[in-house]
C-alpha positions as CSV (number, residue, x, y, z in Angstrom):
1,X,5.1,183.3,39.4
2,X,7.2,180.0,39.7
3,X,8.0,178.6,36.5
4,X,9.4,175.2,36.4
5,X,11.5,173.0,33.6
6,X,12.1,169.3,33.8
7,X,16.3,169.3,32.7
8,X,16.0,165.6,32.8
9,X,17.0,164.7,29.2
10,X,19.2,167.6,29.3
11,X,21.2,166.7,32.2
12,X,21.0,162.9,30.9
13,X,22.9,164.0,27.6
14,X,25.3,166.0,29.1
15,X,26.5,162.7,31.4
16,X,25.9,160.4,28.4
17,X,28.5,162.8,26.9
18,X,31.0,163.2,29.5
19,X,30.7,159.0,30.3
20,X,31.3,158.1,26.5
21,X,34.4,161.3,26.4
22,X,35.7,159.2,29.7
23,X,35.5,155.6,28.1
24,X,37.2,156.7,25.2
25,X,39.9,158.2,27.1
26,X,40.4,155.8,29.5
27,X,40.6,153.0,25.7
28,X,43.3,155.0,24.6
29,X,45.2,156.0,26.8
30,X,46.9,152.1,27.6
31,X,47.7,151.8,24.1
32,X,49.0,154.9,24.1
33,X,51.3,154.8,27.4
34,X,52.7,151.4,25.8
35,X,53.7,152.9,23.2
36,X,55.4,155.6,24.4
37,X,57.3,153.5,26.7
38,X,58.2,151.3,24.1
39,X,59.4,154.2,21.6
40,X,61.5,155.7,24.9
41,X,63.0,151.9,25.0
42,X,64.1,151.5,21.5
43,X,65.7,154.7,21.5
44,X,67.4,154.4,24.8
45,X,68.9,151.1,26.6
46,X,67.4,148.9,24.0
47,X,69.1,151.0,21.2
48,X,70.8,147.9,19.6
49,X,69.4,144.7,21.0
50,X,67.8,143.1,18.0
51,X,66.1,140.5,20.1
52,X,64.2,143.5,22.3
53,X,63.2,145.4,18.9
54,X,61.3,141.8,17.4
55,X,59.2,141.8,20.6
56,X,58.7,145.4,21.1
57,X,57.7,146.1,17.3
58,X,55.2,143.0,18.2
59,X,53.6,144.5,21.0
60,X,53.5,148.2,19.2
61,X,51.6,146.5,16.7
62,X,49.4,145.0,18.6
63,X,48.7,147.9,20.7
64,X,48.6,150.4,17.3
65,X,45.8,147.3,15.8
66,X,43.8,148.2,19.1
67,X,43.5,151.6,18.7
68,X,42.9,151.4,14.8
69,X,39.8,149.0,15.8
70,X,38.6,151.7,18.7
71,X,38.6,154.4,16.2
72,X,37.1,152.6,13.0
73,X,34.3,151.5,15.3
74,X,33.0,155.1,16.9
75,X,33.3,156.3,13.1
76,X,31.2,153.3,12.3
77,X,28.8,154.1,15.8
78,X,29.0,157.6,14.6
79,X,27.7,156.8,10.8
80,X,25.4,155.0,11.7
81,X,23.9,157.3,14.5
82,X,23.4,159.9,12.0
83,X,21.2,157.6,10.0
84,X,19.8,155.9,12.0
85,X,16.4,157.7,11.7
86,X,16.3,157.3,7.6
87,X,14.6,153.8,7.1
88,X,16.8,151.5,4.5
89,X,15.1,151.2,1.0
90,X,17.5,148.1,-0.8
91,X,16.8,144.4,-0.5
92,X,19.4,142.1,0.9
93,X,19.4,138.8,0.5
94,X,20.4,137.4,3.8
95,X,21.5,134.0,2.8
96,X,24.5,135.9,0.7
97,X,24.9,138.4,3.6
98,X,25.7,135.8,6.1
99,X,27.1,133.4,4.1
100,X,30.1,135.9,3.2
101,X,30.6,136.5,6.8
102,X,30.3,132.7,7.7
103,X,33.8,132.4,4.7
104,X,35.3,134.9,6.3
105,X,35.4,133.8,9.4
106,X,35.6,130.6,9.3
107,X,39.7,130.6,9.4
108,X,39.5,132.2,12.7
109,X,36.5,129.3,13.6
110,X,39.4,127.1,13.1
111,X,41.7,128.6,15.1
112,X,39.9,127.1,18.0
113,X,38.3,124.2,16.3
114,X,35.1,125.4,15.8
115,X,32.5,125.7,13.1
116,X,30.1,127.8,11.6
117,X,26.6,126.2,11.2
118,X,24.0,127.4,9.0
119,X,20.9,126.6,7.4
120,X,20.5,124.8,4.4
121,X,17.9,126.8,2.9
122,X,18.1,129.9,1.4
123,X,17.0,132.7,4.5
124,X,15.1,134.9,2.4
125,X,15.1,138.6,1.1
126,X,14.8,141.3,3.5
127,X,14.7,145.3,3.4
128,X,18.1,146.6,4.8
129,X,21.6,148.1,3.7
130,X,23.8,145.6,2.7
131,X,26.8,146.8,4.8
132,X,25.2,147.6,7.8
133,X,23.8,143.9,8.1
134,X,27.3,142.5,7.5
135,X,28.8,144.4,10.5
136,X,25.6,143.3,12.2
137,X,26.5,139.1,11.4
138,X,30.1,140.5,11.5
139,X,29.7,141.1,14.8
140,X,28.1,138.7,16.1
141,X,29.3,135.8,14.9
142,X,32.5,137.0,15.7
143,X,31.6,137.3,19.1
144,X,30.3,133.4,19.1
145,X,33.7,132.6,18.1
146,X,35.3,134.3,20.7
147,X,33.3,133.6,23.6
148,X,32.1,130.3,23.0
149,X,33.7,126.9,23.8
150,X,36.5,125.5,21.7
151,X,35.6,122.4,19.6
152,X,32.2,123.7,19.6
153,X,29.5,125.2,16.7
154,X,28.2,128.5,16.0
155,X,25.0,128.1,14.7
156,X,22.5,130.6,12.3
157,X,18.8,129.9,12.4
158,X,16.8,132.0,10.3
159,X,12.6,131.7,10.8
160,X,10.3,133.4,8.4
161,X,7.3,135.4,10.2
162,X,4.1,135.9,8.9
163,X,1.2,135.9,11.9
164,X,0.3,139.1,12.7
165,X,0.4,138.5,16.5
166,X,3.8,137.0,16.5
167,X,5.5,140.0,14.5
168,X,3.6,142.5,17.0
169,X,5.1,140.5,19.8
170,X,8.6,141.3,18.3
171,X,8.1,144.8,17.2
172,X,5.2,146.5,18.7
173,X,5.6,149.4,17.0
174,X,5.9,148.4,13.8
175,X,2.0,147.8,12.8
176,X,2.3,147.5,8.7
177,X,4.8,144.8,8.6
178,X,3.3,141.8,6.7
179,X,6.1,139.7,7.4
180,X,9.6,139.4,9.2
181,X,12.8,137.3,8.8
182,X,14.0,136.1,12.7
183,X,18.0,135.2,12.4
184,X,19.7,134.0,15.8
185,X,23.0,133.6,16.4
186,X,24.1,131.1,19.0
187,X,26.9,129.8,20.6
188,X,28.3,127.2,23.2
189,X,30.2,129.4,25.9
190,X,29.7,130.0,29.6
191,X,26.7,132.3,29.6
192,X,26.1,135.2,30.9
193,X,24.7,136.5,34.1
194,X,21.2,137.0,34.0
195,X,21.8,141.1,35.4
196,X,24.5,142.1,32.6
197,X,21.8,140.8,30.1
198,X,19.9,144.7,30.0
199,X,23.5,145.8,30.0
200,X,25.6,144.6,27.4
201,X,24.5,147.1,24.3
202,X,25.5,149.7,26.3
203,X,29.1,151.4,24.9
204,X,31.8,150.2,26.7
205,X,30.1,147.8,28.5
206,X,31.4,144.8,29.3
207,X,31.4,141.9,31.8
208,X,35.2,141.0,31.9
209,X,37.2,144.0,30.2
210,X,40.8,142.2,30.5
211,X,39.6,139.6,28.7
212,X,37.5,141.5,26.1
213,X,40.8,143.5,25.4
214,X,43.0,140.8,25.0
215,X,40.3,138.8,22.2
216,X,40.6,142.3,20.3
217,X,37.0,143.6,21.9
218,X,36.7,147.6,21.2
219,X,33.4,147.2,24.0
220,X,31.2,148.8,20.9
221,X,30.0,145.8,18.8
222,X,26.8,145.4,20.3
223,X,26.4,149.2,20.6
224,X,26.7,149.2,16.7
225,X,24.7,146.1,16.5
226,X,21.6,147.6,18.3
227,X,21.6,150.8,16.5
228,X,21.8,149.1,12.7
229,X,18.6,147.2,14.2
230,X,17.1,150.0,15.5
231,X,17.7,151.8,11.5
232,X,15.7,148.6,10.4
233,X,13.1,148.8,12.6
234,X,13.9,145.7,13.7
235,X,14.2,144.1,17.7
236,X,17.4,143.1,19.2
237,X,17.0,139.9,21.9
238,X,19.9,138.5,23.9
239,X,19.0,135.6,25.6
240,X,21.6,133.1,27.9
């Protein structure tokens, strides 16, 4: 008697699990190292040079802000994992949704002399938790702002969809949906090579990490964006 068991999945979670244990890790532990070497600094030879303790306090914060961001995004990836099979039940209305997002960041839109476009009618109401759609537009407008051109415009298009055929192209396996609200975020940056396209929801990911760390990236937002989509039984498209 031979009796045989596909460990696939099993052995597929088990490296899922020591990858994401790694990443994290590896996050943490530059922060961390700085500021140890920092701390050993102020305590030692820079002991009482005022001028050293402004710019090491700076870069402590800095490094402490990156860490803080890390850790409130796994909870977030976390929270949102655990929920994601329970469907939403409140209506959102998107224009609000967005539009708070669009206030808030338009300061840092300025910053680099850009602006945040979007449409002049109201978007719509949709099914969907309030919160988790605001880190979704959080997040990626956010991103538009970092990685697109200075001087430029982020812009929000929002398209109402009612033919059946069009919302089974979107979401095949969603067959009762009479209707679905399309939002797309776009900016004016470099692109993005065609294979890190499949890529770039994946945790950690990312296509330049120096740069990603020094705009403040944690290398989760898409992560988090694709799973609040996913608890809305919605479809997540990146095109460049």
């Amino acid at each position: 008697l031979i009796a045989l068991k596909d460990a696939s999945a099993e052995r597929g979670l088990e490296r899922l699990r020591s990858d994401f244990i790694a990443n994290v890790s590896h996050e943490l532990k530059t922060p961390i190292a700085t500021l140890m070497g920092f701390i050993e600094t102020l305590r030692g030879p820079a002991k009482g040079d005022l001028d050293a303790h402004e710019r090491f306090l700076g870069i402590m914060h800095e490094q402490a802000g990156r860490m803080s961001r890390l850790v409130a995004d796994l909870l977030s990836l976390s929270r949102i994992e655990l929920n994601e099979h329970a469907r939403p039940s409140g209506g959102v209305e998107l224009s609000d949704v967005i539009g708070r997002v669009a206030n808030a960041l338009s300061l840092r839109a300025a910053e680099r002399n850009m602006k945040i476009e979007l449409p002049g009618g109201t978007m719509g109401r949709a099914v969907g938790d309030v919160e988790e759609l605001t880190q979704v537009f959080q997040n990626l407008i956010d991103n538009a702002i970092k990685y697109g051109r200075p001087g430029t415009a982020v812009t929000v298009n929002a398209t109402r969809i009612v033919d059946p055929v069009e919302i089974k192209a979107h979401l095949p396996g969603l067959r009762r949906a009479k209707a679905m609200i399309a939002v797309a975020v776009a900016d004016r940056g470099e692109g993005i090579a065609r294979e890190h396209l499949p890529r770039l929801t994946e945790r950690f990911y990312r296509i330049d990490p120096a740069r990603s760390r020094d705009l403040g990236g944690t290398g989760l937002g898409l992560a988090i964006v694709k799973h609040v989509v996913n608890r809305h039984r919605g479809s997540l498209e990146i095109e460049s």
